[in-house]
VOGU-3710 file (C-alpha; in Angstrom, 3 decimals, decimal comma):
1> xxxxxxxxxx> -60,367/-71,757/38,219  -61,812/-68,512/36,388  -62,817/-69,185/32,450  -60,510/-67,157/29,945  -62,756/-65,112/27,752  -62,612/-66,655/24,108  -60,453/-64,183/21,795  -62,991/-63,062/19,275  -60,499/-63,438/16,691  -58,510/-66,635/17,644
11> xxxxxxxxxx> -56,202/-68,196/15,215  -55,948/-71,717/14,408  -52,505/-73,039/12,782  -53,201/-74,007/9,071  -50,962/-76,881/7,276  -48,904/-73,928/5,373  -47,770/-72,460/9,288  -49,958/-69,717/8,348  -52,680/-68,994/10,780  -56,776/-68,899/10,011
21> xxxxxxxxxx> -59,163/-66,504/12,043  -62,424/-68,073/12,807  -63,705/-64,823/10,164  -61,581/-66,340/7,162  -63,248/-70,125/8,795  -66,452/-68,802/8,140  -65,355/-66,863/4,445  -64,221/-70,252/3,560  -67,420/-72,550/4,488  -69,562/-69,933/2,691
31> xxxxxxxxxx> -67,198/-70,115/-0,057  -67,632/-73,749/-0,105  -71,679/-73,022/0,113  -71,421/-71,255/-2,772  -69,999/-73,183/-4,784  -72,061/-76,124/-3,968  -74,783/-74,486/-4,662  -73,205/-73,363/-8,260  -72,520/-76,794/-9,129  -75,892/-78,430/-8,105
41> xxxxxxxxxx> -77,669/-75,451/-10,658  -75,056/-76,293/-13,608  -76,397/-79,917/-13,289  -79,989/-79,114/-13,151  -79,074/-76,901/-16,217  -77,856/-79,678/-18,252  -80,233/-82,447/-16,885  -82,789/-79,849/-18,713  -81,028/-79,797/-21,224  -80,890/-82,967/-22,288
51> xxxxxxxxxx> -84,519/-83,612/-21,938  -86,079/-80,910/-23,039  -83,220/-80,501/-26,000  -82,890/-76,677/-24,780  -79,910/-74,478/-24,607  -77,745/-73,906/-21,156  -79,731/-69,723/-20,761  -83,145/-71,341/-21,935  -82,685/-74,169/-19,056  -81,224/-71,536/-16,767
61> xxxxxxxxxx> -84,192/-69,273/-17,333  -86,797/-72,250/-16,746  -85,332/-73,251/-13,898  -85,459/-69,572/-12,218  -89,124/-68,759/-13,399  -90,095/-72,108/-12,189  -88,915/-71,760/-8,860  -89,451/-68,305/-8,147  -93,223/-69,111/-9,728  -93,830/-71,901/-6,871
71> xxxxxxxxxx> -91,984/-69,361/-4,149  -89,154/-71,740/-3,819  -85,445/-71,478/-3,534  -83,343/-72,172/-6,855  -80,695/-74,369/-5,191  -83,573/-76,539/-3,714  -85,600/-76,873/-6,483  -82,073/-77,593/-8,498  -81,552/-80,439/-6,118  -84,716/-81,814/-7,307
81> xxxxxxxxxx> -84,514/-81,307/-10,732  -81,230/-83,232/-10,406  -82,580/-85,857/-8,529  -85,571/-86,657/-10,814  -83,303/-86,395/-14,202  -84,526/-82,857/-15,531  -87,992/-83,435/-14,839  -89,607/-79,766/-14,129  -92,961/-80,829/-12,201  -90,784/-81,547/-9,378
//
């Protein structure tokens, strides 16, 4: 038995009938990253918010300087933030 080479655009069925290429798989789970990542900043945002007593674009801006100050990504150092309830030495 020979191995079929793997069509580099193979379809899977979706729920609809419709069919999903493994590119529109991979639009969709970066999609999905995306907006993870979106949602973990909005809740650092307002975890500084509350206590500091700062505005949503004064958090937003502490949060960026911070990070990119300590060379570190925003969505990780968001996680953190989040994790220890707005705390910035993180």
């Amino acid at each position: 038995m020979s191995a079929q080479p793997k069509d580099q655009h193979a379809t899977t069925p979706t729920a609809r009938g419709g069919e999903m290429t493994e590119l529109s798989r991979a639009d969709s789970a970066q999609r999905y990253e995306a907006l993870d990542s979106r949602i973990v900043i909005e809740q650092a945002k307002n975890a500084v918010c509350t206590r500091h007593g700062t505005t949503a674009d004064v958090a937003f801006a502490m949060l960026c300087g911070l990070a990119r100050s300590q060379r570190r990504d925003l969505y990780e150092y968001a996680r953190k933030v989040v994790a220890n309830h707005g705390r910035l030495d993180t």
